[in-house]
VEXRO-189085 format. One record per atom (N, C-alpha, C): residue number from 1; x, y negated, z. Coordinates in Angstrom, 1 decimal. Atoms other than C-alpha are relative to their C-alpha. Layout:
% VEXRO-189085
(NUM,(X,Y,Z)),
...
% end
This chain:
% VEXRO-189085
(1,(0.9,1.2,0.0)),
(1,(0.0,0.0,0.0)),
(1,(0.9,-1.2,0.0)),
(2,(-0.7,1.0,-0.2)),
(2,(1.3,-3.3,-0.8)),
(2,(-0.7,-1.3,0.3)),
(3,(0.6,0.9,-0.4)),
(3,(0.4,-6.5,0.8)),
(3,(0.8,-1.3,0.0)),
(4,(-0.8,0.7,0.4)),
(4,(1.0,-10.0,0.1)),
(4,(0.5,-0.8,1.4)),
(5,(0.0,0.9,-1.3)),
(5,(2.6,-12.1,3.3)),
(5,(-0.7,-1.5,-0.3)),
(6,(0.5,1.6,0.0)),
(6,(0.7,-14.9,4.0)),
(6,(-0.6,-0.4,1.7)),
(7,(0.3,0.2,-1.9)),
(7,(0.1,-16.7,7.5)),
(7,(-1.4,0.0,0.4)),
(8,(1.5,0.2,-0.7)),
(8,(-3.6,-16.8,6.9)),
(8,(-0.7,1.6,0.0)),
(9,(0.5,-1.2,-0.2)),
(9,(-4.3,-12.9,7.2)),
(9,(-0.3,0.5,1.2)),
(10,(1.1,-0.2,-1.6)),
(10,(-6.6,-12.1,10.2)),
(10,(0.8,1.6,-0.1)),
(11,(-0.2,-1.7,0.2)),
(11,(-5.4,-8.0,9.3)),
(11,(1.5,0.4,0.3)),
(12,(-1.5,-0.1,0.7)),
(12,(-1.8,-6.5,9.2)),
(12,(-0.3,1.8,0.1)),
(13,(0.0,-1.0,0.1)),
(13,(-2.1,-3.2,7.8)),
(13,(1.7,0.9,0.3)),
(14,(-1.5,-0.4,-0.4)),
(14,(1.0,-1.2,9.4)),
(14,(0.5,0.7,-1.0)),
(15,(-1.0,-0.6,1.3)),
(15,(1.9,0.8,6.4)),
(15,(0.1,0.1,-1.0)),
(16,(-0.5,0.6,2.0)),
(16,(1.7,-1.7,3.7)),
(16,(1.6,-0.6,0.4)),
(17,(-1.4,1.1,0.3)),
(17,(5.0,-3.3,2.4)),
(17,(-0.5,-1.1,0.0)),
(18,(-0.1,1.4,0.2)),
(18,(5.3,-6.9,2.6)),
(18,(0.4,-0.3,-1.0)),
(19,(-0.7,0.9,1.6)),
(19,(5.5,-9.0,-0.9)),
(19,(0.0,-0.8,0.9)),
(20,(-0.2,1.6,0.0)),
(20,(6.8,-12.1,-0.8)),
(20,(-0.8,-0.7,-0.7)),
(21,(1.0,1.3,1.2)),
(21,(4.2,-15.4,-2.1)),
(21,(0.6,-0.5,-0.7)),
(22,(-1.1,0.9,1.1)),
(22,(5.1,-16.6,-5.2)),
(22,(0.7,-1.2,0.5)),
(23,(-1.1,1.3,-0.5)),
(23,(6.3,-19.7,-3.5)),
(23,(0.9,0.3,0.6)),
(24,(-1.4,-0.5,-0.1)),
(24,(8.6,-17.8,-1.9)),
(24,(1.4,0.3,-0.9)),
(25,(-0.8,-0.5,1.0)),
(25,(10.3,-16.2,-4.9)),
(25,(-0.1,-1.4,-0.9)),
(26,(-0.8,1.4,0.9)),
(26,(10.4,-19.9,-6.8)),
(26,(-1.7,0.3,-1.0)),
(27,(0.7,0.1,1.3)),
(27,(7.1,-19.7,-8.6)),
(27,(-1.2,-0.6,0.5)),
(28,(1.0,0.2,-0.4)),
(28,(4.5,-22.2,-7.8)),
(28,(-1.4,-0.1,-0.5)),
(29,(1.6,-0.6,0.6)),
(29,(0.7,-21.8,-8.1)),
(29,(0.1,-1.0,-0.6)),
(30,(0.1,0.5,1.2)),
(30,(0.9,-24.7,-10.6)),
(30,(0.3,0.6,-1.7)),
(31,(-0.5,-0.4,1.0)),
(31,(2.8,-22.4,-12.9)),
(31,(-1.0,1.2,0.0)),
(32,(0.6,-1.4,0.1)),
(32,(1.0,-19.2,-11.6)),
(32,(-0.9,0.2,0.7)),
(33,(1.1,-0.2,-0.9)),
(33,(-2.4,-19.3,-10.4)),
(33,(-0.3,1.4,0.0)),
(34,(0.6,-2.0,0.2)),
(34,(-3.6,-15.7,-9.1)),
(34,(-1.2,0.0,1.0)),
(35,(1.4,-0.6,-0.1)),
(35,(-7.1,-14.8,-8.6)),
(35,(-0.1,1.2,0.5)),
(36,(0.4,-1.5,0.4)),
(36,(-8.7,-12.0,-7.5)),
(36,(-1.0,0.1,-0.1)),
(37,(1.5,-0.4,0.0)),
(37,(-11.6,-10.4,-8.9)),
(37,(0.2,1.6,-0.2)),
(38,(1.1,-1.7,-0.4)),
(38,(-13.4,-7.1,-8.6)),
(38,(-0.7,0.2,-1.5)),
(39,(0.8,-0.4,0.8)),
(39,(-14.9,-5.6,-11.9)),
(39,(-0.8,1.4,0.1)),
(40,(0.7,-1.2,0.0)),
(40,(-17.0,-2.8,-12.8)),
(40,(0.1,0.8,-1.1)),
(41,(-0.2,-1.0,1.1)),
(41,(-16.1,-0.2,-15.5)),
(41,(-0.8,1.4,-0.4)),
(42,(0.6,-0.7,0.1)),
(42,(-18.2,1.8,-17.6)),
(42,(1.1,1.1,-1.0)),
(43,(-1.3,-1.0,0.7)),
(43,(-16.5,5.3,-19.6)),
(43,(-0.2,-0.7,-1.3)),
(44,(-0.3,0.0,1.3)),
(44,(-15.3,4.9,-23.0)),
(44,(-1.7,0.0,-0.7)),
(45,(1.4,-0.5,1.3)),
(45,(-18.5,5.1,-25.7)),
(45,(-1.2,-0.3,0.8)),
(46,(1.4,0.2,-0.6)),
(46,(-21.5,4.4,-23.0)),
(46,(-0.4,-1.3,-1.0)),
(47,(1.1,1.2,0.6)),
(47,(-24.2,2.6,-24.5)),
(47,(0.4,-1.6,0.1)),
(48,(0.1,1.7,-0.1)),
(48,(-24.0,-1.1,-25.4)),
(48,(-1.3,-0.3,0.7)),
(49,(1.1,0.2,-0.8)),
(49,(-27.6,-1.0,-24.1)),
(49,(-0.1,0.2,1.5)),
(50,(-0.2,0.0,-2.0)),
(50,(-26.6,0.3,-20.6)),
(50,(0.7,-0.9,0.3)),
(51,(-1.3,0.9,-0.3)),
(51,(-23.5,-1.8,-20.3)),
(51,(-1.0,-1.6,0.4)),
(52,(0.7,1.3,-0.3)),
(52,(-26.1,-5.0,-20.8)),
(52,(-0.9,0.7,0.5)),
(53,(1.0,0.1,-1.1)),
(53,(-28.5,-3.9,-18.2)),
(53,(0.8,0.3,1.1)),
(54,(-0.6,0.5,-1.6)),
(54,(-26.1,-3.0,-15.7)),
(54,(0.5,-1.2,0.0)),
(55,(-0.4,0.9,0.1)),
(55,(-24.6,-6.2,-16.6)),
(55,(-1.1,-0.8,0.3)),
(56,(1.0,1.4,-0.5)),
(56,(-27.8,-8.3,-16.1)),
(56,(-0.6,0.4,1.0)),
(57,(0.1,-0.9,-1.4)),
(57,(-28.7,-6.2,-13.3)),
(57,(1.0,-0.1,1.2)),
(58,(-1.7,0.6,-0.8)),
(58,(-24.8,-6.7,-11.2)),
(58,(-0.5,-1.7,-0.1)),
(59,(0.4,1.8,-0.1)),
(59,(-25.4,-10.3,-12.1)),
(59,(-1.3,-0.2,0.6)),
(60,(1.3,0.5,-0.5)),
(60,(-28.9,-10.8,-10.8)),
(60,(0.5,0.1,1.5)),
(61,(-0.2,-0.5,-1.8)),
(61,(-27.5,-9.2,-7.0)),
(61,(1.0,-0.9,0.4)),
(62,(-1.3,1.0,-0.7)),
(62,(-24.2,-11.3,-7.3)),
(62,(-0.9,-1.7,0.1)),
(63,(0.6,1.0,-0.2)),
(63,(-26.2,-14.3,-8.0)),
(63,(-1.2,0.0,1.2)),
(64,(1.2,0.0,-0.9)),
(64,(-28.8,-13.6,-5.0)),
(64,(0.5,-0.8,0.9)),
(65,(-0.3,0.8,-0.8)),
(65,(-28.7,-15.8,-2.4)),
(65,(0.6,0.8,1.7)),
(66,(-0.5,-1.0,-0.8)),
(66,(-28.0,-13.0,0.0)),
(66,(1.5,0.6,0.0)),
(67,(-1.5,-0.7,0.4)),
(67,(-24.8,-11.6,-1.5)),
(67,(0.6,-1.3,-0.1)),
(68,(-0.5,1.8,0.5)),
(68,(-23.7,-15.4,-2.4)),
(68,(0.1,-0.3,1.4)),
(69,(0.1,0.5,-1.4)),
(69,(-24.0,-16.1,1.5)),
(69,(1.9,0.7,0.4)),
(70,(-0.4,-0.5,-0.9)),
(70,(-22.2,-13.3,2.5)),
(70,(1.7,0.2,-0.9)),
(71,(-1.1,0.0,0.6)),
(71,(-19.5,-13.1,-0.1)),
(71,(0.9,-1.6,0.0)),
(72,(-0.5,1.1,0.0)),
(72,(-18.9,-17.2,0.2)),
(72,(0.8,0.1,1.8)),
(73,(-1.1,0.4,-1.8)),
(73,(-18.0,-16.4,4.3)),
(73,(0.6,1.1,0.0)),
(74,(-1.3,-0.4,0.0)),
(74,(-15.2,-14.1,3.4)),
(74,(0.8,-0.3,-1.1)),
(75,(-1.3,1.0,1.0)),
(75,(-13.4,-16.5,1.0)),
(75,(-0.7,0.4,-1.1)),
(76,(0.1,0.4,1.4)),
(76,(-14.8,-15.7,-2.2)),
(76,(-1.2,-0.1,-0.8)),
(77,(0.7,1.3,1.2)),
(77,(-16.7,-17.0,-5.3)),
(77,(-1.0,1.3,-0.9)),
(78,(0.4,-1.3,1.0)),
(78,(-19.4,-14.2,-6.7)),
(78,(-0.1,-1.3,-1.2)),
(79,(0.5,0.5,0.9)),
(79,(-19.6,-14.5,-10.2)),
(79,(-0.3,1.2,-1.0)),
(80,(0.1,-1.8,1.1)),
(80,(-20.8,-12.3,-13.3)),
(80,(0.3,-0.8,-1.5)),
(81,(-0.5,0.1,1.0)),
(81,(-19.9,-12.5,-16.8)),
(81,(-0.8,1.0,-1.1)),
(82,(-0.6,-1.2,1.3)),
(82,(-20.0,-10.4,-20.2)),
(82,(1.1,0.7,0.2)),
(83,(-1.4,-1.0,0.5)),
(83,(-17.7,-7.7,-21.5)),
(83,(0.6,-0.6,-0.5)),
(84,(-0.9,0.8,0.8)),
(84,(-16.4,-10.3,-23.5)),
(84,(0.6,-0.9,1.1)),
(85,(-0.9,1.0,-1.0)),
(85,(-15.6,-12.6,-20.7)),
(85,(1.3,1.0,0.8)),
(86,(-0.9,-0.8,-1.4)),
(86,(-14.0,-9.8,-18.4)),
(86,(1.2,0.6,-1.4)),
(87,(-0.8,0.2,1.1)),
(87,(-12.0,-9.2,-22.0)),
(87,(1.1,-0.6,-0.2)),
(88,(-0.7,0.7,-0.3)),
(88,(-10.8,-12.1,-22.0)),
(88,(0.6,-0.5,0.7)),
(89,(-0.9,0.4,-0.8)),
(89,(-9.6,-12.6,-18.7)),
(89,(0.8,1.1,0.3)),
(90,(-1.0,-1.1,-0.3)),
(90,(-7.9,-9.0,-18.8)),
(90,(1.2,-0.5,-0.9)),
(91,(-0.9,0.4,1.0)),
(91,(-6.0,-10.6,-22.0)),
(91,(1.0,-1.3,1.1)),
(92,(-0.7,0.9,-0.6)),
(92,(-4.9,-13.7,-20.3)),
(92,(0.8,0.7,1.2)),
(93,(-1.1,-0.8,-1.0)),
(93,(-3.9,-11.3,-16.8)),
(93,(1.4,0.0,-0.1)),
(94,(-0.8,-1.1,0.3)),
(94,(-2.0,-9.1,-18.5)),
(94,(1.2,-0.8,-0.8)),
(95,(-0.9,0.9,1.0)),
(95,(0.0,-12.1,-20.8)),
(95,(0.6,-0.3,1.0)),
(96,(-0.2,0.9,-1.3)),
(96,(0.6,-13.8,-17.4)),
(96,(0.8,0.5,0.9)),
(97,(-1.0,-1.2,-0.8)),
(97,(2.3,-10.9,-15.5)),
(97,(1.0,0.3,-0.5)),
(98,(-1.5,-0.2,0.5)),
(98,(4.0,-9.9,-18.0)),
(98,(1.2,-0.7,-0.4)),
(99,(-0.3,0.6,0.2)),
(99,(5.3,-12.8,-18.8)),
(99,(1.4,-0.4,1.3)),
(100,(-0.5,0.1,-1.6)),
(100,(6.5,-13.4,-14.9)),
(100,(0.9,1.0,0.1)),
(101,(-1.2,-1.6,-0.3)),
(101,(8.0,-9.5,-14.8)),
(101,(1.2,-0.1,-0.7)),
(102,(-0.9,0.4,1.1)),
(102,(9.9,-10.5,-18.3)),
(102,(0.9,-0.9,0.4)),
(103,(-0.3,0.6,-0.9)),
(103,(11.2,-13.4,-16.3)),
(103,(1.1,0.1,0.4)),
(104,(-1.4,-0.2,-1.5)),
(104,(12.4,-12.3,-13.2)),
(104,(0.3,1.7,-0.3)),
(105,(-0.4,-1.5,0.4)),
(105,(13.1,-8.7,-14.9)),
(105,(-0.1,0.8,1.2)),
(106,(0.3,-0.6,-1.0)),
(106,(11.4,-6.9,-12.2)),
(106,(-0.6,1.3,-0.8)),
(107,(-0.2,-1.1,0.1)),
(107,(11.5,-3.3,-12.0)),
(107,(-0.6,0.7,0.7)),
(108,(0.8,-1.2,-1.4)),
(108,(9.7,-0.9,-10.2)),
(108,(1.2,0.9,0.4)),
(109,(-1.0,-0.6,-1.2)),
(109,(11.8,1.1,-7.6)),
(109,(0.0,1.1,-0.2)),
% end
């Protein structure tokens, strides 16, 4: 398990590793904003017609005023999207990382 350090974590899981925050390692969130989101993945070939109903279905609960409550008082922002949105922010991720790894030529251990 890996975990990032940061001084505002209520938790400390004892048998993650500690990352360093990009501001640590020289990279600040101006250059490298990181997000996190949560998606939902359907298999290979499922229906375009399922895909948009669980899709407008997932969005209807994230948008509820109930989930929206309870997700805004532990820090984060529901939102829902398209396949095409969650698309295009796996494109941008994935440029963004790699870009950073390319970089600082980081290696897995």
């Amino acid at each position: 398990m890996l975990r990032p350090a940061s001084a505002g974590r209520e938790h400390r899981e004892p048998h993650a590793v500690v990352a360093a925050s990009a501001r640590l390692v020289g990279v600040g969130a101006a250059r490298l904003p990181c997000l996190h989101w949560t998606a939902l993945f359907a298999p290979a070939g499922t229906s375009p017609n399922i895909v948009k109903k669980l899709n407008t279905d997932i969005g209807k609960i994230l948008h509820s005023p109930k989930v929206r409550q309870t997700l805004e008082s532990q820090g984060a922002i529901s939102g829902a999207g398209t396949s095409a949105d969650m698309s295009a922010l796996f494109n941008v991720e994935i440029a963004k990382w790699a870009q950073l790894i390319h970089e600082r030529n980081i290696k897995p251990d």
